[in-house]
N, C-alpha and C positions, 0 to 999 in steps of 0.2 A: 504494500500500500504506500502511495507518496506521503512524504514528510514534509509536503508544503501546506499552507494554512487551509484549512477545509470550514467551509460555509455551508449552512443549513439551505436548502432548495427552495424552501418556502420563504425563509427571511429574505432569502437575497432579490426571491418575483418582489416580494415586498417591498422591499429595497430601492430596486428598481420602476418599479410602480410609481413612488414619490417622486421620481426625480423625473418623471414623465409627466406627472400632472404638474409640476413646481413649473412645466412651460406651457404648462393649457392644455396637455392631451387629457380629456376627458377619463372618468376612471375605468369605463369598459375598453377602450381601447389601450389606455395607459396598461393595465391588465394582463391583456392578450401580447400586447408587444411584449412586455417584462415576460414573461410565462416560454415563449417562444426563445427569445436568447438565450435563456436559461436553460432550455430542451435543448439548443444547440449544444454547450459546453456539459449538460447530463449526459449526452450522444456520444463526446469526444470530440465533435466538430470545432474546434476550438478558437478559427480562426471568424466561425462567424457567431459566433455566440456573443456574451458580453462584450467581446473586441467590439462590438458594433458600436454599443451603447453611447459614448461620447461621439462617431461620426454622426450617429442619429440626434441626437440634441443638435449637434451645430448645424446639422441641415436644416432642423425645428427653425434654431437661431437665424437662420437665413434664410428662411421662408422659402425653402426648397419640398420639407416635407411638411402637411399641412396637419396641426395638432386638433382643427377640431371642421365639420363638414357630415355630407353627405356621398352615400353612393349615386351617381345618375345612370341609370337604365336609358342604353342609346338601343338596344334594340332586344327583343325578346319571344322567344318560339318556347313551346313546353320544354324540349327538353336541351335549348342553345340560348344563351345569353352572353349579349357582349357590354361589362361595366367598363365605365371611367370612373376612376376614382381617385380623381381631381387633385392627387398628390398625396392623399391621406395615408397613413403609417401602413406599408405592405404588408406588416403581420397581419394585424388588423381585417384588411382584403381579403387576403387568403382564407385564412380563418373562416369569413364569413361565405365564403365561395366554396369551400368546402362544404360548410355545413347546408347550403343551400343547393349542392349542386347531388349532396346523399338527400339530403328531403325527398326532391324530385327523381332521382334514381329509384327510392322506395317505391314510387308510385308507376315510372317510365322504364324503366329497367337500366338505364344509363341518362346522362345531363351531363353538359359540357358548360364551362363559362369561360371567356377571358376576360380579362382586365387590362385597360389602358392607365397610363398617367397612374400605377403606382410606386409608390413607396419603394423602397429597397425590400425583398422581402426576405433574408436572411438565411435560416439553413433550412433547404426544403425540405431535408430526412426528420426537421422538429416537429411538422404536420401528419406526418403518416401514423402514428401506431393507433391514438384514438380511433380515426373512423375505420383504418382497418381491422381492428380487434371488432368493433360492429359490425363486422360482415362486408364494408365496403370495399372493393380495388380502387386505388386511389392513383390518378397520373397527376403531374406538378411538368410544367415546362415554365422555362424563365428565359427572358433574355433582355439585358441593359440597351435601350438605341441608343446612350449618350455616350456609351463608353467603346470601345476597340482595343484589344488586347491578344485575338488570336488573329493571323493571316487565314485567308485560304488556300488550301494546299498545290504547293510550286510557287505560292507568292511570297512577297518578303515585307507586306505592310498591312498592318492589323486592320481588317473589315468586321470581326465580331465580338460578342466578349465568351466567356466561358461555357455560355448556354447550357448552366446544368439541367438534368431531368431526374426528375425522382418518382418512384410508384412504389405500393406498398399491397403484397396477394395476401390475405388470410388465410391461417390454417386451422388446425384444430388445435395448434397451440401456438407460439409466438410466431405474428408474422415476418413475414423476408420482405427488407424493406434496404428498396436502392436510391443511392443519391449519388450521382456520376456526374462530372461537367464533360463536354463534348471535346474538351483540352485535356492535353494530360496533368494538368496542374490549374490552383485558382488565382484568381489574381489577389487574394485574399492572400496566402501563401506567397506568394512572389511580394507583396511587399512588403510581411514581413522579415522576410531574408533580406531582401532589398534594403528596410531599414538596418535591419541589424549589420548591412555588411557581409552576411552568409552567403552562400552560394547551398546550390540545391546538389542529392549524391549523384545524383545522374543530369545528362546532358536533355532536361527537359525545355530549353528554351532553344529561340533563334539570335541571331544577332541579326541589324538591316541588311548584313546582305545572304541571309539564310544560310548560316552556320549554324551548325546546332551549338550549344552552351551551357553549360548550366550555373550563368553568374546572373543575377537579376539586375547587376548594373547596366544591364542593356537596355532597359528600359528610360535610364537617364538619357542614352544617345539620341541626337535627332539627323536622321528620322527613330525615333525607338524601337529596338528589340519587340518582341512577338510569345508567344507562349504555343509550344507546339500544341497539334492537332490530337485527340486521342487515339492512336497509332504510332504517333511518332513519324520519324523521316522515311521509313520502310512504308507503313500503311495508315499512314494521315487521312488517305482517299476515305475510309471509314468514317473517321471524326469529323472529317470534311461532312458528308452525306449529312448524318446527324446533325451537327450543327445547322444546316438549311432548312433541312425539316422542323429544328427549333423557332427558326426564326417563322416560318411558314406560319406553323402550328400558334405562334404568339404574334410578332408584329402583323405577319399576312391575314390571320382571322381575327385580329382587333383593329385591323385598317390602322395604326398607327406604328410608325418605327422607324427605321432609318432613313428611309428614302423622307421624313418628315427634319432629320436634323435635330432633335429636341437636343436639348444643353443640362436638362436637372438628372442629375444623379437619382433614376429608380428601376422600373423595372415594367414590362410586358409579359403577362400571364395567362397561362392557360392551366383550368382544372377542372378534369374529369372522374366524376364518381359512376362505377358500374357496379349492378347490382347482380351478384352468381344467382338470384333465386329466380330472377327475369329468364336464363338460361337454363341450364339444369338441376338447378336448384341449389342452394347455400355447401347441402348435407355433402352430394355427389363431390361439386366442386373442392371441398374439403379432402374427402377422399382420396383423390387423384393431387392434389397437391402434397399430401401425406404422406404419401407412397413419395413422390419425386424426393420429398426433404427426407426420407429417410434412405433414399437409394445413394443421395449424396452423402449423410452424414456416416452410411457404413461404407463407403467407396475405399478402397485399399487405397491410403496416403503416401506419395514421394517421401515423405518424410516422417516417418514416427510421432514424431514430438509435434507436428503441425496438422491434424487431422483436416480435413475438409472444413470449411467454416460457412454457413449460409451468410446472405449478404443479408446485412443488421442485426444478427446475433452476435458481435462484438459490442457493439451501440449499445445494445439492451441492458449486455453484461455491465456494462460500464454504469451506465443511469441507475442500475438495483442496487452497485456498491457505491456510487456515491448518496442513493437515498439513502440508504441506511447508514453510513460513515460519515456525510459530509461533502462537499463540491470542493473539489481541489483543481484551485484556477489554472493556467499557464501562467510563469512568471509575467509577462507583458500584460494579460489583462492584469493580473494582481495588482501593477505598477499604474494603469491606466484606471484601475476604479477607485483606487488610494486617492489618486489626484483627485478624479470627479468626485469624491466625499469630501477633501480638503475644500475644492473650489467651490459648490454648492453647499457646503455646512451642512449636509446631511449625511449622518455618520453610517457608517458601513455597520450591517448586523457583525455581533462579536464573532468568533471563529471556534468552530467546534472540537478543535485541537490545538 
């Protein structure tokens, strides 16, 4: 178990709640935002979890992200909705796109929504276990137009950002829950090494003139460095695909995105809830996933000591030992939430070790 300062799960949503409403975000959404980054660094995702928190205030502070509002409904079919959501806090969005989009799946057997003009929405693996332990398959696509950070593949100048996807299957017991960006790396990641000075163990970047790297100083250079494809220089053509389809699936069926130019730091979303009992029912469905997580989990291992592992049953492990022990930050947030309790006076919950 780490020996760095461990925080209680509930105090620190708490925590963070205050310092969301201390700028106007109302307390349901103050809330849901707190609750989510906090699911991020329960997950292990560490780079989008609490690290958020102070960029999100100074966006608040800069009327980038909007602390208090409405959703507008620009268009609506039973089971397709496309929101704008006029800059307001991405968790928030999601959240509520989710829960609206399993309503109507209960009823439709699937419901789709996107979202224009949101918020940053933070780590998309923090949305999956709820409504997939309820029986829903849950898809999450994301992708920033303000930002550029990955080339397309044979190029050497960023046209996307990382365009993760994350979905979440139900089983009969913990679900398998993926969060992948369409790069082999985030940009999240990249500038933290980048700050620190680190370089990443492998050569997962480019430089402008499409050398592979793995120093995130490349990104200081102008024109800047790039964040390879997921495949890498062998088979980026993969990552390539995916990421289009990202952009497709969010900017192309929310009619907003690049080809628009926008400048605020957030995010174009799409989320799909399907429902297995519309198809063969909940029971079946389970069935036939059970069998697959168990053909994996007994599959003879390359390596003894590393058994097969489902994708988010690390995550899960993670969140059950720190609810019951404590939240043990990464040093950088630790350093980053220190400040935000000095600079705001409002003081951090005590530490449970």
């Amino acid at each position: 178990m780490s020996d760095r300062p461990r925080f209680d799960a509930q105090e620190l949503r708490a925590w963070a709640t205050r310092l969301f409403e201390a700028r106007g975000v109302d307390t349901e959404k103050a809330r849901i935002v707190a609750a989510i980054l906090v699911e991020g660094d329960l997950l292990g995702h560490d780079t989008h979890g609490l690290a958020l928190l102070g960029p999100y205030l100074r966006k608040i502070d800069e009327g980038i992200m909007k602390p208090a509002g409405s959703i507008e409904v620009v268009s609506e079919h039973p089971a397709a909705l496309l929101w704008d959501g006029n800059g307001l806090p991405g968790p928030w969005l999601t959240v509520s796109a989710i829960e609206e989009a399993a309503k109507r799946a209960n009823e439709l057997g699937t419901a789709t929504i996107n979202i224009r003009r949101s918020g940053h929405i933070a780590c998309l693996a923090a949305y999956l276990e709820k409504p997939a332990r309820n029986g829903m398959v849950i898809e999450i696509f994301s992708s920033d137009p303000s930002v550029t950070s990955v080339a397309p593949f044979g190029g050497t100048r960023a046209a996307f950002t990382p365009n993760p996807v994350a979905y979440a299957i139900p089983t009969g017991s913990d679900p398998v829950m993926v969060d992948v960006s369409t790069s082999i790396t985030t940009n999240g990641m990249s500038g933290r090494l980048q700050a620190a000075g680190q370089k990443f163990d492998h050569d997962w970047l480019m430089d402008n003139t499409g050398r592979p790297t793995n120093d995130p100083a490349v990104f200081a250079d102008e024109p800047p460095g790039t964040i390879q494809l997921l495949g890498g220089m062998d088979a980026g053509h993969k990552g390539f695909g995916l990421t289009l389809f990202v952009e497709a699936m969010t900017g192309g069926l929310a009619a907003f995105g690049r080809a628009d130019e926008p400048n605020d730091w957030g995010a174009t979303v799409m989320v799909r809830a399907t429902d297995p009992a519309a198809f063969g029912g909940r029971s079946a469905f389970n069935h036939q996933l059970d069998w697959l997580v168990d053909a994996c989990r007994t599959n003879p291992p390359i390596d003894s000591d590393r058994p097969v592992r489902l994708p988010g049953e690390r995550g899960l492990a993670l969140k059950r030992e720190a609810l019951a022990h404590g939240v043990a930050l990464h040093q950088h947030v630790q350093t980053d939430i220190e400040a935000l309790a000095a600079a705001t006076g409002i003081a951090l919950p005590p530490t449970t070790t």
